[in-house]
Backbone bond lengths (Angstrom), bond angles and torsions (degrees), N, CA, C in turn:
res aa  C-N    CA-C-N  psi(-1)  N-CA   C-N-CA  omega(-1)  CA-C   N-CA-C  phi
1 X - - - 1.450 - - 1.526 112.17 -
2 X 1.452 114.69 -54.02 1.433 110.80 160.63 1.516 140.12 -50.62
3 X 1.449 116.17 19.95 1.392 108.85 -156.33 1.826 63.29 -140.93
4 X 1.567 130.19 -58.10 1.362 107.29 -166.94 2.080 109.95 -64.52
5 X 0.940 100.17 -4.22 1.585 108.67 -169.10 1.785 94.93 -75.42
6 X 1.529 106.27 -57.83 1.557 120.46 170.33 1.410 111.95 -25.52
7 X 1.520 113.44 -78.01 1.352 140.75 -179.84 1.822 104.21 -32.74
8 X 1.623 108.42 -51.34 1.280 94.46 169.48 1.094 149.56 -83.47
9 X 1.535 107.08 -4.78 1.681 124.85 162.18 1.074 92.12 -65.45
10 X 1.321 125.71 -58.43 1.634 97.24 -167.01 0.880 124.32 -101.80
11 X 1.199 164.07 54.82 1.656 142.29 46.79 1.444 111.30 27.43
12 X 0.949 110.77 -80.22 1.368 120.35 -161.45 1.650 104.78 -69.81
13 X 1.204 117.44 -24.30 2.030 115.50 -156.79 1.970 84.40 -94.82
14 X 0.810 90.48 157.16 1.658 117.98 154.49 1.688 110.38 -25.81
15 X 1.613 97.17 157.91 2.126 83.19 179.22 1.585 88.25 -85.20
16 X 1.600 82.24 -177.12 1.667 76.81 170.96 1.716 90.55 -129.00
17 X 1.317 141.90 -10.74 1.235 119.49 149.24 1.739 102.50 -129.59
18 X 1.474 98.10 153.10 1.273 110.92 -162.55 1.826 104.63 -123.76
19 X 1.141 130.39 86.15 1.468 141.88 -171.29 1.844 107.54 -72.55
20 X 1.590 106.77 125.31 1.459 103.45 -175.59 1.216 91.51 -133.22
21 X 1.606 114.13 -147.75 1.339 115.95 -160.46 1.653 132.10 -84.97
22 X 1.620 92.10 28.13 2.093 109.21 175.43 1.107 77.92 -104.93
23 X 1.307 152.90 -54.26 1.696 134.13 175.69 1.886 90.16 120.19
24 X 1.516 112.51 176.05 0.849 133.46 -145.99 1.787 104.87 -82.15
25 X 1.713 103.34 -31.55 1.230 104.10 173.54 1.898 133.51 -67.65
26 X 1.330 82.43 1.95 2.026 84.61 -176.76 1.697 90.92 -108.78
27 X 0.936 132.10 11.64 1.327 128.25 172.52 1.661 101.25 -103.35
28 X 1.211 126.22 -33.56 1.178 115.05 -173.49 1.487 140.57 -16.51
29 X 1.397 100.80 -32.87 1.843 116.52 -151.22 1.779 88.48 -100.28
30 X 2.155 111.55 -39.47 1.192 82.60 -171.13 1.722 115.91 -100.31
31 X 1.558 106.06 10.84 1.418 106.15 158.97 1.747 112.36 -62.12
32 X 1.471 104.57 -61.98 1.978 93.34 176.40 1.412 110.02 -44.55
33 X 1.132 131.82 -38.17 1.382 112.26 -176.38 1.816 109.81 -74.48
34 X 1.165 119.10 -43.92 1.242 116.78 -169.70 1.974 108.61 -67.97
35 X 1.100 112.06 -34.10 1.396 120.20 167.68 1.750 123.26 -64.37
36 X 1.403 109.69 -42.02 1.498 115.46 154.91 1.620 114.28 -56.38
37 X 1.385 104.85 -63.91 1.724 98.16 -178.45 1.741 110.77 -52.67
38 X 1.337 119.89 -39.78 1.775 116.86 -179.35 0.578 113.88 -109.77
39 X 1.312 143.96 8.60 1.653 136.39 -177.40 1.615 117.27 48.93
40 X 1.203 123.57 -35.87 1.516 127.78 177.09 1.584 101.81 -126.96
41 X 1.304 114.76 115.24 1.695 116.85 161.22 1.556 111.77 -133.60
42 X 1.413 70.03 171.10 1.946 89.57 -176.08 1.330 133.02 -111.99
43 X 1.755 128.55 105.22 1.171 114.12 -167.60 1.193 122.78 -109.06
44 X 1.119 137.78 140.13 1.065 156.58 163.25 1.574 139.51 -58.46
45 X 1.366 139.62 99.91 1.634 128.55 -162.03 1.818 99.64 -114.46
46 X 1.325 104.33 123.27 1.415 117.66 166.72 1.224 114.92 -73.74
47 X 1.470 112.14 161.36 1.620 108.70 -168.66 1.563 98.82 -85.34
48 X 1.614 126.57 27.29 1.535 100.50 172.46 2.041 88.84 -126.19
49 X 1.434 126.42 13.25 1.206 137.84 174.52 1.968 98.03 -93.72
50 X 1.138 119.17 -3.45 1.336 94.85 -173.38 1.838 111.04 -121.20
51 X 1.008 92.74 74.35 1.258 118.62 -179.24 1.532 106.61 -74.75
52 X 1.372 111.57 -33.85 1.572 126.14 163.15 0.932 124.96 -119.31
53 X 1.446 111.90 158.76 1.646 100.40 178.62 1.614 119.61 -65.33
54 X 1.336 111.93 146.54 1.485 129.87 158.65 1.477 124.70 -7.23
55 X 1.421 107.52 -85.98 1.304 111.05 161.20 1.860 127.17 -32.48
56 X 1.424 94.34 -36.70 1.831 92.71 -162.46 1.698 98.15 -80.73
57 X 1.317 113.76 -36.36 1.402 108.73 178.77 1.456 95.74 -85.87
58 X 1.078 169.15 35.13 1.670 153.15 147.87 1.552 86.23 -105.06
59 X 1.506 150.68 0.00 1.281 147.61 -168.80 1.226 110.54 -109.70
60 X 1.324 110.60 -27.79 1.523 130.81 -165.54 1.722 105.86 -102.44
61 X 1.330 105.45 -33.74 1.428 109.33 171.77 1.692 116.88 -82.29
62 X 1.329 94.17 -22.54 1.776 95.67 170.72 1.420 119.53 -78.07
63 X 1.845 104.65 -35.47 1.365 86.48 173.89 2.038 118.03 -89.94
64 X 0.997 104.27 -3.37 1.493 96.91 173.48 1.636 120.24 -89.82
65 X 1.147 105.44 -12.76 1.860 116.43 160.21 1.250 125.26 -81.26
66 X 1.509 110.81 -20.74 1.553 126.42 -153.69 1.420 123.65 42.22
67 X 1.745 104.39 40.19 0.985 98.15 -172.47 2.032 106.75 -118.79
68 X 1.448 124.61 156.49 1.592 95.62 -159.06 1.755 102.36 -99.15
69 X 1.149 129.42 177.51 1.391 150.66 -161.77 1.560 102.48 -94.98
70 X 1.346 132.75 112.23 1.238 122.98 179.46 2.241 87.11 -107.86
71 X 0.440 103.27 -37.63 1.935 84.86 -163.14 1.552 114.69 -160.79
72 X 1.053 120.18 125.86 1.519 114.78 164.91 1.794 125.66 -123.67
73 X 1.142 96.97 109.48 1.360 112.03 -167.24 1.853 96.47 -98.93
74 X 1.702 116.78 106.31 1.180 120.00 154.40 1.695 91.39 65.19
75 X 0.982 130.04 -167.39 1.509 140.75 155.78 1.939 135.75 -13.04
76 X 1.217 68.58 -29.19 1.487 84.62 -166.05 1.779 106.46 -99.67
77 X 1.217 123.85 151.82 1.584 141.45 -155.65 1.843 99.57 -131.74
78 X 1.455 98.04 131.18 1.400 84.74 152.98 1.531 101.18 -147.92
79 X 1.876 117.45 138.99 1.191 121.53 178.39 1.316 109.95 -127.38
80 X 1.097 112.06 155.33 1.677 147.59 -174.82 1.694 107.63 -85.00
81 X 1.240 115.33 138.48 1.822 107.32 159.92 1.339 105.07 -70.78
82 X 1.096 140.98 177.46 1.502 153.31 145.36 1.305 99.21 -79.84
């Protein structure tokens, strides 16, 4: 219950990383950190980060964090720690 309660603060709060046009791989280092400190965050894709579709980068960022994919609404990402 506490982890779906999480999920809905953030929705609502600010992203906490926001991916533009260096792409998803130069964020890497400070998504693990931001996912260790909250366990649930929210990311964000600018319209010059979507060079691919949505899905393939929130798939690609889950498996190189090891962290899993809870929802993608429009632009926006939200993932879980493992």
């Amino acid at each position: 219950m506490l982890i779906n309660r999480k999920i809905k603060e953030v929705w609502k709060d600010n992203p906490h990383i926001i991916i533009g046009k260096h792409g998803w791989e130069s964020v890497i280092d400070e998504f693990k950190r931001q996912i260790k400190k909250n366990k649930v965050i929210k990311v964000k894709l600018l319209k010059s980060a979507r060079v691919h579709p949505v899905e393939e980068i929130a798939q690609s960022l889950a498996e190189k964090t090891n962290s899993k994919l809870i929802e993608i609404r429009g632009y926006q990402i939200i993932f879980f720690k493992r």
